[in-house]
N, C-alpha and C positions, 0 to 999 in steps of 0.2 A: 703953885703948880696946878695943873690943867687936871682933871680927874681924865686916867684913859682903862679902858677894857681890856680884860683878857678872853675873848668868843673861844669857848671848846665845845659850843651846842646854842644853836638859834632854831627853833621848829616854827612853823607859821602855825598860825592858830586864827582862824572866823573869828571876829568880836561880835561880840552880843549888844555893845554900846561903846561908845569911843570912849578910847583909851589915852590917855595923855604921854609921852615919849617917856622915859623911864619909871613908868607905874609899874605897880606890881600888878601879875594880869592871873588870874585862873584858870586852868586848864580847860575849865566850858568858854574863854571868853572873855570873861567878865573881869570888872576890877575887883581886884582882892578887895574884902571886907577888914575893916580895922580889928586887929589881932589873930586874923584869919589865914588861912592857905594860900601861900602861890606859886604856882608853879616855876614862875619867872618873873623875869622885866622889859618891857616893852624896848625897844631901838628905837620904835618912830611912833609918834603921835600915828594914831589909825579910826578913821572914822568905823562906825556901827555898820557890820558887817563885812568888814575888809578883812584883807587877812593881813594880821598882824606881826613881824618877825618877834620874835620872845625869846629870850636872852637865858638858855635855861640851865645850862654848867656855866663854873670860870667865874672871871671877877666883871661882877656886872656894876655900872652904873646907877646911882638913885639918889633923889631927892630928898635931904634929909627936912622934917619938920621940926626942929628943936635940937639943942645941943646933942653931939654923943660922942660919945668917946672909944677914941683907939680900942678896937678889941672889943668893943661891946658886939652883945648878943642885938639884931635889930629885928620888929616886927612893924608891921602895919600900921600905918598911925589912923587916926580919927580921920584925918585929911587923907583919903585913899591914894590918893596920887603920891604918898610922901612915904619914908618911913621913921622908926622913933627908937629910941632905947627899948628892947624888950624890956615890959614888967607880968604880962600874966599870957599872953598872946601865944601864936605859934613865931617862934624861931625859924626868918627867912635867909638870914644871913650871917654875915657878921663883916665891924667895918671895920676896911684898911687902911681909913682916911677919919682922922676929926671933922668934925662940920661944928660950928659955933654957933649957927643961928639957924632959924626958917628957912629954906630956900638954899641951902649950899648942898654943893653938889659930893659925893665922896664915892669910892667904891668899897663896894661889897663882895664879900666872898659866899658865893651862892649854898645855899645848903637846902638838899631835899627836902620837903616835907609831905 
């Protein structure tokens, strides 16, 4: 099955540096730092200084780097563009999809931080 979104809030946001299509992004901008804050997740790949759509309630999109599992807590992975099983980070989501490897795609259910 196809991973698909649920948009209840997209705000554009300037980047500070390009952003890769479902990163987590910062509210200045930037790509979330690994176990770090984000505001959201990017919809589209956005060059440095564009204004980027960021995915900021609802069940967003994201790249997972490593296994994780249904219901886990997810944060930031080392690979910024990605994210991982919370173990010490900030809690940016949580997944409503398994991913089993690098590079699968799952959704998230977005949570403030």
């Amino acid at each position: 099955m196809a991973a698909t979104y649920v948009d209840l809030l997209t705000i554009g946001i300037t980047t500070s540096a390009a952003i890769a299509q479902y990163q987590p992004v910062t509210a200045a901008g930037a790509a979330a730092t690994a176990a770090g804050n984000a505001v959201g997740f990017a919809r589209v790949a956005t060059a440095s200084g564009g204004l980027c759509p960021v995915q900021v309630a609802g069940v967003a999109i994201a790249t997972a780097s490593a296994a994780i599992a249904v219901g886990a807590l997810v944060e930031v992975s080392t690979t910024v563009t990605k994210v991982v099983t919370r173990s010490a980070g900030v809690s940016i989501g949580r997944a409503l999809d398994a991913a089993s490897a690098d590079g699968d795609q799952i959704r998230v259910l977005i949570l403030p931080n």
